[in-house]
LUMNUPA-68327 format. One record per residue (C-alpha): y, z, x. Coordinates in steps of 0.5 Angstrom, whole numbers, always signed. Example, Ala and Ser with C-alpha at 12.3 -4.5 7.8 and 13.67 -1.06 7.14 Angstrom:
BEGIN
+-------+-------+-------+
!    c2 !    c3 !    c1 !
+-------+-------+-------+
!    -9 !   +16 !   +25 !
!    -2 !   +14 !   +27 !
+-------+-------+-------+
This chain:
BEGIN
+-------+-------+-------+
!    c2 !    c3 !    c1 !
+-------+-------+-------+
!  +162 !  +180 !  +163 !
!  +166 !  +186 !  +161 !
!  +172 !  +187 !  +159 !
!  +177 !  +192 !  +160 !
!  +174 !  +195 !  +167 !
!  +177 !  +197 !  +173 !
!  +172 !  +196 !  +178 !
!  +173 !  +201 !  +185 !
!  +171 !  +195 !  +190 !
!  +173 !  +189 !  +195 !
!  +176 !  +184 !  +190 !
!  +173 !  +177 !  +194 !
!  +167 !  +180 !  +193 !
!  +168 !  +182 !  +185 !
!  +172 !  +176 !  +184 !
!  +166 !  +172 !  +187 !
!  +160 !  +176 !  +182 !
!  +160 !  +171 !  +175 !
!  +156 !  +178 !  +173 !
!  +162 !  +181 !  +173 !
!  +168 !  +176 !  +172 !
!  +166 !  +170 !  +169 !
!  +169 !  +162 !  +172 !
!  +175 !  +160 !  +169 !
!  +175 !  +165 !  +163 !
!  +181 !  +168 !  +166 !
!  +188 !  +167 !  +163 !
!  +193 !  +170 !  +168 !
!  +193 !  +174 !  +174 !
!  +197 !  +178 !  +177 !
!  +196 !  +180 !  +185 !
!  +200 !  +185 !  +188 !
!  +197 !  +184 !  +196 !
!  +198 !  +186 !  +201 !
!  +205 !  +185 !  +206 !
!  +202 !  +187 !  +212 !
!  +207 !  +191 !  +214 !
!  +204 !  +197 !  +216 !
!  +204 !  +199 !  +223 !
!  +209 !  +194 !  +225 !
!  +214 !  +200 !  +228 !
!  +217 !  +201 !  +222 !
!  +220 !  +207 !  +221 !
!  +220 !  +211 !  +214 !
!  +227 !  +213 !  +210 !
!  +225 !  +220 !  +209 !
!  +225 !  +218 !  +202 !
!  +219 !  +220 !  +197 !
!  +221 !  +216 !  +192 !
!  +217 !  +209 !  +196 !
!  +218 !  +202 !  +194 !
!  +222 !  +200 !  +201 !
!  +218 !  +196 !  +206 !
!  +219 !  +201 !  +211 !
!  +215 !  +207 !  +206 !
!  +209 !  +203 !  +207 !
!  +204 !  +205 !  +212 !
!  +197 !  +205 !  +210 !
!  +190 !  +203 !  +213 !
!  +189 !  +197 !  +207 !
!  +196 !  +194 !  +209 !
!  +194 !  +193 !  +216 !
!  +191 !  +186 !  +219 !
!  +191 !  +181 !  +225 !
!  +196 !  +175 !  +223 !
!  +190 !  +171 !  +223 !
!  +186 !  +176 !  +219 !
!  +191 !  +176 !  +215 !
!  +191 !  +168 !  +213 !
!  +184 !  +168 !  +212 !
!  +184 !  +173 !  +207 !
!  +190 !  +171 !  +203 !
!  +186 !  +164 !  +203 !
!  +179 !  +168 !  +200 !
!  +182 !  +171 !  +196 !
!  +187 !  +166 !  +192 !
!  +181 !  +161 !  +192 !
!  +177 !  +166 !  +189 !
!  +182 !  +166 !  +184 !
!  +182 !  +160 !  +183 !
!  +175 !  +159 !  +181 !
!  +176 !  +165 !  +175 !
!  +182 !  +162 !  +172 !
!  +182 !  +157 !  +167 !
!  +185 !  +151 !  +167 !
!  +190 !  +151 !  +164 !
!  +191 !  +159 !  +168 !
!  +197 !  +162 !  +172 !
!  +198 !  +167 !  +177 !
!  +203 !  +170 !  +179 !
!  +204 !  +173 !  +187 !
!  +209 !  +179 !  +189 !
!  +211 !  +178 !  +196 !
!  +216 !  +180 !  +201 !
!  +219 !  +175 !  +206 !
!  +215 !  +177 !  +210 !
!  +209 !  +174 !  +208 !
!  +211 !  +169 !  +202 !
!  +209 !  +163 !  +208 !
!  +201 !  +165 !  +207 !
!  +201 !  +166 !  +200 !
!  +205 !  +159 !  +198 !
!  +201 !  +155 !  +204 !
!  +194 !  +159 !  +202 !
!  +196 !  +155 !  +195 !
!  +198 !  +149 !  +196 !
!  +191 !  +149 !  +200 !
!  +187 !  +151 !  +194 !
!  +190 !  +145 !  +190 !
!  +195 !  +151 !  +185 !
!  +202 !  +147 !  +183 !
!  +208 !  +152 !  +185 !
!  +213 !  +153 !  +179 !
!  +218 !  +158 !  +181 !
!  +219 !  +163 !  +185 !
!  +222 !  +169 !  +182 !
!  +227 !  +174 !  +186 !
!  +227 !  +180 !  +184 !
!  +233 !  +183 !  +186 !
!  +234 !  +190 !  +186 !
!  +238 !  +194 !  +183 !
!  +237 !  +200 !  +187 !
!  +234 !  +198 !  +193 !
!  +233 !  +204 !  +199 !
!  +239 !  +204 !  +204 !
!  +238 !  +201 !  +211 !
!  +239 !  +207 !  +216 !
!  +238 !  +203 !  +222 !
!  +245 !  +199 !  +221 !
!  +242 !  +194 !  +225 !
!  +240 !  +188 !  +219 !
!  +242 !  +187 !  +213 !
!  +239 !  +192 !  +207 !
!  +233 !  +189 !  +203 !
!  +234 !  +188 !  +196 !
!  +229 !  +182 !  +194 !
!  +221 !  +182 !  +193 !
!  +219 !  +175 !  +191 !
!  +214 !  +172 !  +186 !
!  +211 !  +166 !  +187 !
!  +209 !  +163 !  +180 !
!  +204 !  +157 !  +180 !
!  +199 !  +153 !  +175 !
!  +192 !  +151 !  +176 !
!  +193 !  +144 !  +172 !
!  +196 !  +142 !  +166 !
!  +198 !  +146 !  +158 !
!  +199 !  +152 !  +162 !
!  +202 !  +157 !  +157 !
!  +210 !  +159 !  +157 !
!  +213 !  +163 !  +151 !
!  +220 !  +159 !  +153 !
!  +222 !  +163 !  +146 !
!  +219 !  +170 !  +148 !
!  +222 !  +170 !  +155 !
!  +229 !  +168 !  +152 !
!  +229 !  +174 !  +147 !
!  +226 !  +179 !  +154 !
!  +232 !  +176 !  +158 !
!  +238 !  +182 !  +158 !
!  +244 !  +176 !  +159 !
!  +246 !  +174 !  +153 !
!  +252 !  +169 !  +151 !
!  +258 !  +170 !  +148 !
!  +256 !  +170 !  +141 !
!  +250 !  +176 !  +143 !
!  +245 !  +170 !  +142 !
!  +240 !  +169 !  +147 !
!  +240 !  +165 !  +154 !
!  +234 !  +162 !  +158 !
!  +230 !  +166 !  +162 !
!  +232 !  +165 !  +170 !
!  +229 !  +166 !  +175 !
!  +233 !  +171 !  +179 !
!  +230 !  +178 !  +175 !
!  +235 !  +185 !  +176 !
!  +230 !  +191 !  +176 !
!  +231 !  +197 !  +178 !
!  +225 !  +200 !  +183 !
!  +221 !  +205 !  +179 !
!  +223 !  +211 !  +178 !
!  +223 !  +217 !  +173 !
!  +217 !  +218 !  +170 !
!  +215 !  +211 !  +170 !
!  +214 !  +213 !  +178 !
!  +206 !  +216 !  +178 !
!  +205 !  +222 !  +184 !
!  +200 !  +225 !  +187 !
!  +197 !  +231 !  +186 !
!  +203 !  +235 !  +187 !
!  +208 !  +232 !  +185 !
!  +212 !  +231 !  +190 !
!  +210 !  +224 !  +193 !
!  +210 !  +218 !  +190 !
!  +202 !  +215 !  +188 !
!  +202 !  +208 !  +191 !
!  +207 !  +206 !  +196 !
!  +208 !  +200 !  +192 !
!  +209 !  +201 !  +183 !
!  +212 !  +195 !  +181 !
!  +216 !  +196 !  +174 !
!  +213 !  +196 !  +168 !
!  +218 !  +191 !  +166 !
!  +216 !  +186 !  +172 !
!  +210 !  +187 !  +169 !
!  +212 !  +186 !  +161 !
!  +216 !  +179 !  +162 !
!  +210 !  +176 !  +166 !
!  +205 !  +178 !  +161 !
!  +208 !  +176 !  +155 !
!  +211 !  +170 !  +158 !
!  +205 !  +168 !  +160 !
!  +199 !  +170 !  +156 !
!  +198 !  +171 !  +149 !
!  +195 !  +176 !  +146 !
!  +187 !  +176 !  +147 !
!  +187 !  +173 !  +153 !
!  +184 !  +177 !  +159 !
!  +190 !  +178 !  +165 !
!  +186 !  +182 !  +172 !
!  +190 !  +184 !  +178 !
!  +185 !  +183 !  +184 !
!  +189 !  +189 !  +188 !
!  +190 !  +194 !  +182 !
!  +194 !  +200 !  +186 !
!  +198 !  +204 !  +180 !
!  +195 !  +200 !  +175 !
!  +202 !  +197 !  +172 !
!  +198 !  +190 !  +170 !
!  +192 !  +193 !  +166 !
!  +197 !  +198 !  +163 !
!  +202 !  +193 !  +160 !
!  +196 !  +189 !  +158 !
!  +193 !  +193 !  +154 !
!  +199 !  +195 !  +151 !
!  +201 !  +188 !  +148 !
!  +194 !  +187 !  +146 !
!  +191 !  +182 !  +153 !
!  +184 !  +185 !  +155 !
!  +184 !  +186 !  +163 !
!  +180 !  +187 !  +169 !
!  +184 !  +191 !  +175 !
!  +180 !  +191 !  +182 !
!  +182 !  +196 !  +187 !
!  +178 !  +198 !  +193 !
!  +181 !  +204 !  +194 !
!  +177 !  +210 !  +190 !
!  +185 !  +215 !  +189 !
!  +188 !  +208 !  +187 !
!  +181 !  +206 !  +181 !
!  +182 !  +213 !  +178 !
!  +189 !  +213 !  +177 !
!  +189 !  +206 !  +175 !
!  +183 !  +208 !  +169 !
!  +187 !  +215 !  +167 !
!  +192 !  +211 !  +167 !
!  +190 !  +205 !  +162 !
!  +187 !  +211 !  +158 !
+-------+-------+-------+
């Protein structure tokens, strides 16, 4: 098994090669996956700054309901077999497809922790003035045994409230983060649209992974899309594995961590 490789394939079926990632050998997983969401009639907000629901309209994010329960159930058990005993792994979810992943779970024997809000500070406005504007994602954090790792002092230090006194407070599990932005926002060739509709933040990413891990363990991310996970893993010293089916994608991502 190699470390620190981004491979441009269909994650089930990596997640499946011992060759490439080895059983139980992997600490903490982060997976972005599909909402499926696209094609929905959902209308686009004309921004090009992405990470609404509504910016999202692409081929990986459409399925069948029933299509769509069965890949989330393959995915998740595969990575149950690659995490580690004591392993965690982290999904990011709307309300839309929370049910799938926390079912497709509770099915693969994985104990749920928490769920983490993930209240944006920045959220896209809703044009159609017909429901309430989206300022949540959600992710689901759950164990696969005991002796899970939680850096209750890091994640203290990590957290921007502070008491009264400026010392720290407990992390919880309502998370206020802007969406991506900035030069943290990854484009396409020209510069003018957003690389992947749905970046996650670079601090989602640094809490989770100093949170979770520590140094020298390996994190993958089975839908690797901008390359967030790899890019703070390496960062703070974890090796990694990204999977991304999508070849524009895998060659951000390697550029990207590189």
């Amino acid at each position: 098994m190699k470390l620190d490789q981004v491979y441009n394939a269909d994650c089930i079926k990596t997640l499946n090669d011992t060759k490439k990632i080895a059983k139980e050998s992997v600490q903490l997983i982060f997976a972005d996956p599909p909402y499926n969401l696209s094609g929905n009639a959902l209308k686009s907000t004309g921004s090009k700054t992405g990470g609404d629901f509504t910016m999202v309209n692409e081929d990986w994010d459409k399925m069948e309901e029933q299509e769509f329960i069965t890949f989330t159930n393959e995915w998740v058990k595969s990575c149950k077999d690659i995490l580690k005993p004591n392993g965690s792994i982290f999904i990011a979810c709307s309300y839309h497809n929370m049910g799938e992943s926390i079912m497709s779970l509770k099915l693969n024997g994985f104990d749920i922790k928490n769920i983490i809000t993930w209240n944006k500070s920045n959220a896209m406005p809703n044009l159609t003035r017909r429901v309430l504007t989206h300022t949540t994602e959600f992710v689901i954090w759950a164990v696969k045994g005991k002796g899970w790792i939680f850096n209750y002092d890091i994640l203290k230090e990590l957290n921007p409230e502070k008491r009264q006194d400026g010392t720290d407070k407990q992390m919880r599990d309502i998370w206020t983060l802007p969406l991506c932005q900035g030069k943290e926002r990854l484009r396409d060739a020209d510069g003018k649209k957003a690389l992947h509709p749905t970046q996650k933040p670079e601090e989602l990413l640094k809490r989770i992974i100093l949170g979770f891990s520590n140094e020298g363990d390996l994190v993958l991310d089975p839908f690797g899309g901008s390359g967030t996970t790899p890019f703070i893993a390496k960062k703070y010293k974890r090796n990694y594995i990204a999977i991304e089916r999508e070849k524009k994608y895998a060659d951000a991502i390697r550029q990207r961590v590189s």
